[in-house]
mmCIF file of the N, C-alpha and C atoms, coordinates in Angstrom:
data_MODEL
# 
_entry.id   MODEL 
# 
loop_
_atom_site.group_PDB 
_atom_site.id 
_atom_site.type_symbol 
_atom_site.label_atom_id 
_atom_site.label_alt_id 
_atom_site.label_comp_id 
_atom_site.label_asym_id 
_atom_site.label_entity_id 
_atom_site.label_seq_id 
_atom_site.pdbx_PDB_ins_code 
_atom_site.Cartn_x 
_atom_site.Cartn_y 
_atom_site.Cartn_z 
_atom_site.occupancy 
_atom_site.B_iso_or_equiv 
_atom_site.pdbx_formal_charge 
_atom_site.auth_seq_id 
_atom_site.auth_comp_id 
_atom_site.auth_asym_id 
_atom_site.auth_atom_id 
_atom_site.pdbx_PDB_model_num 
ATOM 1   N N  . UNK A 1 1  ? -175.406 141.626 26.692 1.00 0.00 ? 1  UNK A N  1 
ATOM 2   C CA . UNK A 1 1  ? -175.643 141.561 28.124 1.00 0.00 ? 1  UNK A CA 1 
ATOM 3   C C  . UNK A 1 1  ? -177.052 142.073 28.463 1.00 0.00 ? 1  UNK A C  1 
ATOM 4   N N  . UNK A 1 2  ? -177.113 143.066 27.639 1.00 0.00 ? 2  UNK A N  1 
ATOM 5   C CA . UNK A 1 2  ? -178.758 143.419 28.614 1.00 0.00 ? 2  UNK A CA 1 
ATOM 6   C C  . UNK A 1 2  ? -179.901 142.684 27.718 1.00 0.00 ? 2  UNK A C  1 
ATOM 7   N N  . UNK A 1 3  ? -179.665 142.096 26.441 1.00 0.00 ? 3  UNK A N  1 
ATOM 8   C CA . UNK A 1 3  ? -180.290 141.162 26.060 1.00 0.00 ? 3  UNK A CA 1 
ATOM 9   C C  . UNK A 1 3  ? -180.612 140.157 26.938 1.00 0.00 ? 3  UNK A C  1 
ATOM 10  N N  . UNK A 1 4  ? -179.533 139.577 27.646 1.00 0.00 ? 4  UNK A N  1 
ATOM 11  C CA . UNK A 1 4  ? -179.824 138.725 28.346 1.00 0.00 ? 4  UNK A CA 1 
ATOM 12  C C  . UNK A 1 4  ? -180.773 138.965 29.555 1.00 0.00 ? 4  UNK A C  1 
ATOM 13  N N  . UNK A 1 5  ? -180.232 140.041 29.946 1.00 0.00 ? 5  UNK A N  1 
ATOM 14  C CA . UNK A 1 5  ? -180.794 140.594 31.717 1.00 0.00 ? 5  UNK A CA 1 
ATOM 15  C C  . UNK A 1 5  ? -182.463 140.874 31.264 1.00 0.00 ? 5  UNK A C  1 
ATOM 16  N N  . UNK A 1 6  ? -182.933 141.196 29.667 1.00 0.00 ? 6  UNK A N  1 
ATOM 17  C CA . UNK A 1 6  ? -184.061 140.940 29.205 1.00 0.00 ? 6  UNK A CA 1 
ATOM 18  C C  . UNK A 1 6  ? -185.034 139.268 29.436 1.00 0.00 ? 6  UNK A C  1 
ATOM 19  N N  . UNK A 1 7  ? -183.989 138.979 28.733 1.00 0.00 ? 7  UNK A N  1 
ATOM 20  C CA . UNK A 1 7  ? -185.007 138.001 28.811 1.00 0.00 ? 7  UNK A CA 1 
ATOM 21  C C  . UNK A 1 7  ? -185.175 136.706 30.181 1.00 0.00 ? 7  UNK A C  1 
ATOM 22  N N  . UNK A 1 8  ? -183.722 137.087 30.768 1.00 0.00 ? 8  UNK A N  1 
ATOM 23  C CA . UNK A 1 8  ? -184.254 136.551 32.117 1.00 0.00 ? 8  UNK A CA 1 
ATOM 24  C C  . UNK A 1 8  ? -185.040 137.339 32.788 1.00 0.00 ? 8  UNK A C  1 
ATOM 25  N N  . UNK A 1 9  ? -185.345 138.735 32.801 1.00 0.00 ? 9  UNK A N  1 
ATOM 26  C CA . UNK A 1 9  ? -186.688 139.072 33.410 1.00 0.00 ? 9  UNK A CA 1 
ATOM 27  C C  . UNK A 1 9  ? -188.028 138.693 32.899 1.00 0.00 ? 9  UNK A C  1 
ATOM 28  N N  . UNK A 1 10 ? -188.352 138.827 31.909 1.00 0.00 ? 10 UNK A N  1 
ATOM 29  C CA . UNK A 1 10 ? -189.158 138.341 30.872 1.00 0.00 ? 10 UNK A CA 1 
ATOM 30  C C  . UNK A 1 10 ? -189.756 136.967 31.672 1.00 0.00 ? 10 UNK A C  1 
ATOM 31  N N  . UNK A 1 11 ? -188.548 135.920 31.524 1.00 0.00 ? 11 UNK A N  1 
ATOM 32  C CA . UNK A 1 11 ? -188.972 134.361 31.694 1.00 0.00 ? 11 UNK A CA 1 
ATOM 33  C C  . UNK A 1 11 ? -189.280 134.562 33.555 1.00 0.00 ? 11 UNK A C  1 
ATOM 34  N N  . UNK A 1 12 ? -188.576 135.115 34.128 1.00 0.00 ? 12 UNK A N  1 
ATOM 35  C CA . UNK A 1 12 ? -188.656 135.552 35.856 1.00 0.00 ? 12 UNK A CA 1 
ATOM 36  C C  . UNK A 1 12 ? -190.710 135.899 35.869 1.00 0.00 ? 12 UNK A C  1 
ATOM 37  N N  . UNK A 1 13 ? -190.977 137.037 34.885 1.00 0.00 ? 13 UNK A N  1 
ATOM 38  C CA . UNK A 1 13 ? -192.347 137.617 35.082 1.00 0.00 ? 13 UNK A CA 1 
ATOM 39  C C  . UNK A 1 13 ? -192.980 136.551 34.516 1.00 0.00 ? 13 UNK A C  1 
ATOM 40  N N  . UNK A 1 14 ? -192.444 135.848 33.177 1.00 0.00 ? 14 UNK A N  1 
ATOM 41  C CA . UNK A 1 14 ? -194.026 134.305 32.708 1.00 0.00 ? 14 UNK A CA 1 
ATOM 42  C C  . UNK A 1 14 ? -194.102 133.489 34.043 1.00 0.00 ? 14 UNK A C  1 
ATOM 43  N N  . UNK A 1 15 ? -193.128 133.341 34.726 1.00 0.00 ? 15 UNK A N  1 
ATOM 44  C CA . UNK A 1 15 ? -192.979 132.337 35.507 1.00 0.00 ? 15 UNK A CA 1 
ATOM 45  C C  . UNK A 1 15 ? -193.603 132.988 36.938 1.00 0.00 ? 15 UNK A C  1 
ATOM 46  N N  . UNK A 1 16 ? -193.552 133.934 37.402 1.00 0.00 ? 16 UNK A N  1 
ATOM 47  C CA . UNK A 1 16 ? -194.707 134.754 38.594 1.00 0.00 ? 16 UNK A CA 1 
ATOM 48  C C  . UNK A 1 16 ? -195.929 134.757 38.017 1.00 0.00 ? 16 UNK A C  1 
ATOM 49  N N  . UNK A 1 17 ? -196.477 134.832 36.677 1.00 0.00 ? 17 UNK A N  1 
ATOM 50  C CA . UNK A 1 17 ? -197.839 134.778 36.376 1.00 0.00 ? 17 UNK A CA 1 
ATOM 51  C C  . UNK A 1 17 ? -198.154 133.574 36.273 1.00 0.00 ? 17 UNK A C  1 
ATOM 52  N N  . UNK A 1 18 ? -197.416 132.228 36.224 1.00 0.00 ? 18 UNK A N  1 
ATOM 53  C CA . UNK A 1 18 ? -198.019 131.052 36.259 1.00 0.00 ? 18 UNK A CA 1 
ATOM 54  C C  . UNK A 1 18 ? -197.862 130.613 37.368 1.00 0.00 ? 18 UNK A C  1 
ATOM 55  N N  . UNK A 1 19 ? -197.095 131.083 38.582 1.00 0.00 ? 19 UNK A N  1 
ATOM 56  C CA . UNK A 1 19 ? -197.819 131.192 40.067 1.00 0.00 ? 19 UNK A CA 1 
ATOM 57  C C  . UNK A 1 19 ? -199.046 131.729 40.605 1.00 0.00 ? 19 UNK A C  1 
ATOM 58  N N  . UNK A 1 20 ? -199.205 132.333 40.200 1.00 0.00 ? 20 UNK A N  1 
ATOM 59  C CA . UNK A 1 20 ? -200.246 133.491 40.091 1.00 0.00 ? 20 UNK A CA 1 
ATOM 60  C C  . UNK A 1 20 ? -201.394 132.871 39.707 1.00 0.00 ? 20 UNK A C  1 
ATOM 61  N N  . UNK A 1 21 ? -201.269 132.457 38.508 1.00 0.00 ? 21 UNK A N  1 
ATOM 62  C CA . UNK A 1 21 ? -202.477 131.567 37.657 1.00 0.00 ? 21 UNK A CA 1 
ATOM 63  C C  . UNK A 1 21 ? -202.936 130.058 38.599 1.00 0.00 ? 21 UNK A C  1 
ATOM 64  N N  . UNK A 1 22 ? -201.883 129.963 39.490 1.00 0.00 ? 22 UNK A N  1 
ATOM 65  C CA . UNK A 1 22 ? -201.700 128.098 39.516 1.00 0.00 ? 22 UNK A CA 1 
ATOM 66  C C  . UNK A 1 22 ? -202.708 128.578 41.247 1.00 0.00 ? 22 UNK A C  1 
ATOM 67  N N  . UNK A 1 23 ? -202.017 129.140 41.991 1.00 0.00 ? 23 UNK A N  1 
ATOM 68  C CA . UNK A 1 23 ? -202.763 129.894 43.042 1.00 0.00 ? 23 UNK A CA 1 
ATOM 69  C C  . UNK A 1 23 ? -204.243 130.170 43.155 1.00 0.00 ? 23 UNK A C  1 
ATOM 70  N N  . UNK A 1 24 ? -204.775 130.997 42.596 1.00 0.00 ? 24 UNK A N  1 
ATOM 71  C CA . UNK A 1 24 ? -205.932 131.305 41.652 1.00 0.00 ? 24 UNK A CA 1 
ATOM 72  C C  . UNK A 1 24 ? -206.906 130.511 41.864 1.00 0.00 ? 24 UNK A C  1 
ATOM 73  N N  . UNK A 1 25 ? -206.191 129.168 40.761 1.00 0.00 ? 25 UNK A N  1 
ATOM 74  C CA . UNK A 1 25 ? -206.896 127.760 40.857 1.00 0.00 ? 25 UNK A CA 1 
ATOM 75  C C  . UNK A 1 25 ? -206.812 127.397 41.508 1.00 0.00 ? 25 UNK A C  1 
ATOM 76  N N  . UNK A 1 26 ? -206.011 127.370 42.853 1.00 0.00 ? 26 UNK A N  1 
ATOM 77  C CA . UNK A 1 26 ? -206.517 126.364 44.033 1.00 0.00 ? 26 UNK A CA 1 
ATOM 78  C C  . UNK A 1 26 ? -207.219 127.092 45.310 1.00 0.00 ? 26 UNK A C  1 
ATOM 79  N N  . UNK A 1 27 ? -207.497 128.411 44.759 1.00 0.00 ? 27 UNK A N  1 
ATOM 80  C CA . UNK A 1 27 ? -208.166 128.913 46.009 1.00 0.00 ? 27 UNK A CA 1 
ATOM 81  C C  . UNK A 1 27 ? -209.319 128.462 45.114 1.00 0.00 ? 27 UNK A C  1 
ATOM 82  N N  . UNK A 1 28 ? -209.694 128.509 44.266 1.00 0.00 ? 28 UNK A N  1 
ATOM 83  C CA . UNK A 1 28 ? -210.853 128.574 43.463 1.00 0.00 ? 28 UNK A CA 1 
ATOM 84  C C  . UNK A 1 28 ? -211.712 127.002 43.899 1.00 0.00 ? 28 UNK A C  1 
ATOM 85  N N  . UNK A 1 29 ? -210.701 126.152 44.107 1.00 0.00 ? 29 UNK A N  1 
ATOM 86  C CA . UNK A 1 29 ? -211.149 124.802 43.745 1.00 0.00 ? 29 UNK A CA 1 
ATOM 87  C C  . UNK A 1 29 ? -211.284 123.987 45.560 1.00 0.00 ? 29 UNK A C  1 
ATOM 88  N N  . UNK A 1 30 ? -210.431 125.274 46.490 1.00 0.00 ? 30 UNK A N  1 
ATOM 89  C CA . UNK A 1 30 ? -210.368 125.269 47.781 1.00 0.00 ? 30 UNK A CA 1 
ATOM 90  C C  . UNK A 1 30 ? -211.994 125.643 47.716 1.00 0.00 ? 30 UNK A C  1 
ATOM 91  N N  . UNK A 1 31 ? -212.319 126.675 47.163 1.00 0.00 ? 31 UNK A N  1 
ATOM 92  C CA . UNK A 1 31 ? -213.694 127.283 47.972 1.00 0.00 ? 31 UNK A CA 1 
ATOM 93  C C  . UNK A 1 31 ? -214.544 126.503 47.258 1.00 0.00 ? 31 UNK A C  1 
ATOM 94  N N  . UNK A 1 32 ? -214.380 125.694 46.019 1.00 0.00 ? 32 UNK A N  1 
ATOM 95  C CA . UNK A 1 32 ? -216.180 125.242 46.000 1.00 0.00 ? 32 UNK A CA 1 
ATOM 96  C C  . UNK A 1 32 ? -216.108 123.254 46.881 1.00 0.00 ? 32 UNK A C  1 
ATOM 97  N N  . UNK A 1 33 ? -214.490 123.467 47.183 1.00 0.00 ? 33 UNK A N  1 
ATOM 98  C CA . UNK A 1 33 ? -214.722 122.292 48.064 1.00 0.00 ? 33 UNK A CA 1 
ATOM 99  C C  . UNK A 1 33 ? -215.326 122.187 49.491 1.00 0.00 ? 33 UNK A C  1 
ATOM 100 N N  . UNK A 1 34 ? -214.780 123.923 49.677 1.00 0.00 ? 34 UNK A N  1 
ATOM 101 C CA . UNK A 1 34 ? -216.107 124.266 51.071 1.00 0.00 ? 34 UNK A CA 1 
ATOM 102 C C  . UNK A 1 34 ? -217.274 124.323 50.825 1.00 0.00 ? 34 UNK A C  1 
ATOM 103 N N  . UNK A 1 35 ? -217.464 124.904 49.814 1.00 0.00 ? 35 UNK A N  1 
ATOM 104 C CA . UNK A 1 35 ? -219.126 125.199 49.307 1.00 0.00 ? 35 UNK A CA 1 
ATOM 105 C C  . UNK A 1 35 ? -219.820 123.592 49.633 1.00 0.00 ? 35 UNK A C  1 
ATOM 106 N N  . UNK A 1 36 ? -218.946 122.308 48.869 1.00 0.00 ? 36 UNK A N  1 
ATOM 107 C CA . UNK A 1 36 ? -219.755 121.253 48.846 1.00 0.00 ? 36 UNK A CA 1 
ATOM 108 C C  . UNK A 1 36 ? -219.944 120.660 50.341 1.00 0.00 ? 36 UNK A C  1 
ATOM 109 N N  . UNK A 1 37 ? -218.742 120.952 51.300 1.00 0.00 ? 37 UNK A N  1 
ATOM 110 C CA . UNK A 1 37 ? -218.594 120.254 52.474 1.00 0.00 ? 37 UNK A CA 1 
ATOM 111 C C  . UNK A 1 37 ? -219.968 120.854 53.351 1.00 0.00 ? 37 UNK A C  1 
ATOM 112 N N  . UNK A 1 38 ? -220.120 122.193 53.162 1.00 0.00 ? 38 UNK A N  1 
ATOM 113 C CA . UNK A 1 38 ? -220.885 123.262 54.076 1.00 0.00 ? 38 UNK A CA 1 
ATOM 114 C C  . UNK A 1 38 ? -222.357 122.647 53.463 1.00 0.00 ? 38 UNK A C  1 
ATOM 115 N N  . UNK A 1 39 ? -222.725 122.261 52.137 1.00 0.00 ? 39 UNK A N  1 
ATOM 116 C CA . UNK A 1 39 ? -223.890 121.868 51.977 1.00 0.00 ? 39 UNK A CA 1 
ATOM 117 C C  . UNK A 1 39 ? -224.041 120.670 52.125 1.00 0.00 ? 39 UNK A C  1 
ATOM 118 N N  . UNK A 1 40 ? -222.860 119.453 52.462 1.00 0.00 ? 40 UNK A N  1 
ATOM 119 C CA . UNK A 1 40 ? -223.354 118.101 52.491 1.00 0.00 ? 40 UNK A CA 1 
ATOM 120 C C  . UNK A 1 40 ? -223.720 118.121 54.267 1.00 0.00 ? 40 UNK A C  1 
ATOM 121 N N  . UNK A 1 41 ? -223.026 119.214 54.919 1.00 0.00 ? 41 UNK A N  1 
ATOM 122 C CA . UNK A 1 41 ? -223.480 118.995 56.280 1.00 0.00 ? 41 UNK A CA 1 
ATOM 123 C C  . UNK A 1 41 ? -224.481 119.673 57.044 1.00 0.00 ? 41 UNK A C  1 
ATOM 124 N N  . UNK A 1 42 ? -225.045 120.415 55.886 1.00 0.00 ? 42 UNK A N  1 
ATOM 125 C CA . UNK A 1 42 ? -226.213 120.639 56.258 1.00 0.00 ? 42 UNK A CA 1 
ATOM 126 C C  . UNK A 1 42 ? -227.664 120.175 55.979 1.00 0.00 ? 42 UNK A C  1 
ATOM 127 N N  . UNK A 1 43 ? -227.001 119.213 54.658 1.00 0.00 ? 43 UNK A N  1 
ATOM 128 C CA . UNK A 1 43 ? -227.977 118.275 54.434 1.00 0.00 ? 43 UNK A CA 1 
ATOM 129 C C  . UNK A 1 43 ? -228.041 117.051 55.368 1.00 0.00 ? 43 UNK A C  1 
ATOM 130 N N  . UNK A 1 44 ? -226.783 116.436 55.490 1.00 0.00 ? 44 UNK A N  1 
ATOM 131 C CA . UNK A 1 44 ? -226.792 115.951 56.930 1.00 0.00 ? 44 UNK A CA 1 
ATOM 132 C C  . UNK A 1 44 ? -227.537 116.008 58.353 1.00 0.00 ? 44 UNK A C  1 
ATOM 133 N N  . UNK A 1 45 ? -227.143 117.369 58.398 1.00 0.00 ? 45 UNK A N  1 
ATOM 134 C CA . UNK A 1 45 ? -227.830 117.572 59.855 1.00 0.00 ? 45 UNK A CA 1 
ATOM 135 C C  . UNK A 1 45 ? -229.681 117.681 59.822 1.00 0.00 ? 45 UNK A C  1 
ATOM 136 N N  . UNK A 1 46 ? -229.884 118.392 58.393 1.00 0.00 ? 46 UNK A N  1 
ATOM 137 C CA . UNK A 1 46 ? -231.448 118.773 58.337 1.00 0.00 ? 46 UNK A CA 1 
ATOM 138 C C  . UNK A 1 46 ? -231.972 116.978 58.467 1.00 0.00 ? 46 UNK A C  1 
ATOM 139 N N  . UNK A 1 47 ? -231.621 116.362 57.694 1.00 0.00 ? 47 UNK A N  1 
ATOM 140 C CA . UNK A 1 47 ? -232.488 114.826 57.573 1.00 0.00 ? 47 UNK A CA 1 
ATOM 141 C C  . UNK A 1 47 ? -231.746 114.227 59.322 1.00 0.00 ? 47 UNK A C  1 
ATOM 142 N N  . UNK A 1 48 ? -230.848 114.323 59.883 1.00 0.00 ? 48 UNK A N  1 
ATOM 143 C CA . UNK A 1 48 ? -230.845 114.128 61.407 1.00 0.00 ? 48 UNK A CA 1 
ATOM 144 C C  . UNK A 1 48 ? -232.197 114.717 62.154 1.00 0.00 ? 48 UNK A C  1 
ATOM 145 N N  . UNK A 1 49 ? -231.908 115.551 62.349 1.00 0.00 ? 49 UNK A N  1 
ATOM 146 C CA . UNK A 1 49 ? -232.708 116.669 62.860 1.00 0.00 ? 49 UNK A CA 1 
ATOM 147 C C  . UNK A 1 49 ? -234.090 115.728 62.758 1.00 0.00 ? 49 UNK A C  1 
ATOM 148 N N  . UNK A 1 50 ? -234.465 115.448 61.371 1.00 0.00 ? 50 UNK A N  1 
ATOM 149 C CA . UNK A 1 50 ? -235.530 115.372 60.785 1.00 0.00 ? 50 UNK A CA 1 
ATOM 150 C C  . UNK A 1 50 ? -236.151 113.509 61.751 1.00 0.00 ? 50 UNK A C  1 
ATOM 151 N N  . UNK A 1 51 ? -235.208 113.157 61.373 1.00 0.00 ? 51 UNK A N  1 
ATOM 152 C CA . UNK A 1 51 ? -235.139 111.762 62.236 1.00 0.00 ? 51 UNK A CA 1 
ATOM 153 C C  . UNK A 1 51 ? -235.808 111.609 63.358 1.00 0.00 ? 51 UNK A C  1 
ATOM 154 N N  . UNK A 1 52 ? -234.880 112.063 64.008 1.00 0.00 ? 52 UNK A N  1 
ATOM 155 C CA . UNK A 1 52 ? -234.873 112.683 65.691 1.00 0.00 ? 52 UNK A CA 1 
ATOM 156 C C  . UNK A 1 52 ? -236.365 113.368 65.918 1.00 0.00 ? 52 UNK A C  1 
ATOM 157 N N  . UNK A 1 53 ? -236.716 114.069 65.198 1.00 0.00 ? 53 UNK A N  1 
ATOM 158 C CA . UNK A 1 53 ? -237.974 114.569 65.912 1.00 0.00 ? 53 UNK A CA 1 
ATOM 159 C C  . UNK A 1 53 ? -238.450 113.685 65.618 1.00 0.00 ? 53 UNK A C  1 
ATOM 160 N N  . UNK A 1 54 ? -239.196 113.015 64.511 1.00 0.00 ? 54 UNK A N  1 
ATOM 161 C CA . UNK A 1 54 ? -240.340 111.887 63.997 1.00 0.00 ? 54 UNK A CA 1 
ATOM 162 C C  . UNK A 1 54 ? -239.975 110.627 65.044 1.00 0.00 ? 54 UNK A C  1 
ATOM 163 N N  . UNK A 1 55 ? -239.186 110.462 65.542 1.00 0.00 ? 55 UNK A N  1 
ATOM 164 C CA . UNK A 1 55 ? -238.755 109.281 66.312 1.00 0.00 ? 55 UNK A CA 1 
ATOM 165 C C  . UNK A 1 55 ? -238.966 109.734 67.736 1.00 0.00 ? 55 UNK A C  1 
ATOM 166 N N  . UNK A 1 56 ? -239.035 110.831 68.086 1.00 0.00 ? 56 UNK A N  1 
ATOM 167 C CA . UNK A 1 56 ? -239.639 111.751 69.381 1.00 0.00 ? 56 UNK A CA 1 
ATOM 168 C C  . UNK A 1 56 ? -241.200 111.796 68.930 1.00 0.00 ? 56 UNK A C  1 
ATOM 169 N N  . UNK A 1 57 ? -241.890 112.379 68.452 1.00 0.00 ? 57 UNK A N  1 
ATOM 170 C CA . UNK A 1 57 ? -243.362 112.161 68.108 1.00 0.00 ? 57 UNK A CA 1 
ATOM 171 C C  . UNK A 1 57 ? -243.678 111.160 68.219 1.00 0.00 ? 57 UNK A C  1 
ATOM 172 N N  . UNK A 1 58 ? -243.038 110.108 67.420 1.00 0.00 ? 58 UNK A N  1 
ATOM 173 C CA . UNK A 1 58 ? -243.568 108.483 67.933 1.00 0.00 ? 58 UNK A CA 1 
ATOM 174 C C  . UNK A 1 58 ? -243.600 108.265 68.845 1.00 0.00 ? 58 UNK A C  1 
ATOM 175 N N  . UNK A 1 59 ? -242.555 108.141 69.473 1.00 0.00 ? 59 UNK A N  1 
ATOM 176 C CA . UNK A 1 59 ? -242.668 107.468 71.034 1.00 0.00 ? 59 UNK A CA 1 
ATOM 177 C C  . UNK A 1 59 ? -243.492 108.175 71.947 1.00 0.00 ? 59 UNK A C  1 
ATOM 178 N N  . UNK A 1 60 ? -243.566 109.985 71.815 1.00 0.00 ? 60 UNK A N  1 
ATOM 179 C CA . UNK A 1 60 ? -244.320 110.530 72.889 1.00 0.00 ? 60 UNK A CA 1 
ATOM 180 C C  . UNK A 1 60 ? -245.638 109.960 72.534 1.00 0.00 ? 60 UNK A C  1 
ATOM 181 N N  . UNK A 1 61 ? -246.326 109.554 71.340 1.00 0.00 ? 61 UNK A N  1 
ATOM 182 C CA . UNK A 1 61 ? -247.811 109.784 71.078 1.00 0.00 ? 61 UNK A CA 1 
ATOM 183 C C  . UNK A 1 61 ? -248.311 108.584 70.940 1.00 0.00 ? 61 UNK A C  1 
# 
C-alpha cells in the first residue's frame, strides 16, 4: 500500500513538473512573440512617419 501511495505521488510530482516545464515554454514563446509584434510596429510606424513627412516637404516646397 504505501508502495503504491509512492509512486502515485512520484508520477502526481513528474506530471506538475511537466506543467511547469510546458508553461515556461509558452510564456517564453508568448514574450518573444511580443518582442517581434512591438518591433514590426515600430518599424512600421518609423517608415510611416518617414513617408508622411517627405510627402509634406514636397508639397510644401
Amino acid at each position: 500500500m504505501l508502495r503504491e501511495h509512492a509512486e502515485v505521488l512520484e508520477s502526481t510530482r513528474k506530471a506538475i513538473r511537466q506543467e511547469i516545464v510546458e508553461a515556461m515554454g509558452q510564456v517564453a514563446r508568448s514574450t518573444v512573440e511580443t518582442s517581434r509584434s512591438i518591433w514590426t510596429a515600430a518599424l512600421v510606424s518609423g517608415v510611416t512617419s518617414g513617408v508622411v513627412a517627405g510627402l509634406a516637404v514636397f508639397l510644401l516646397f
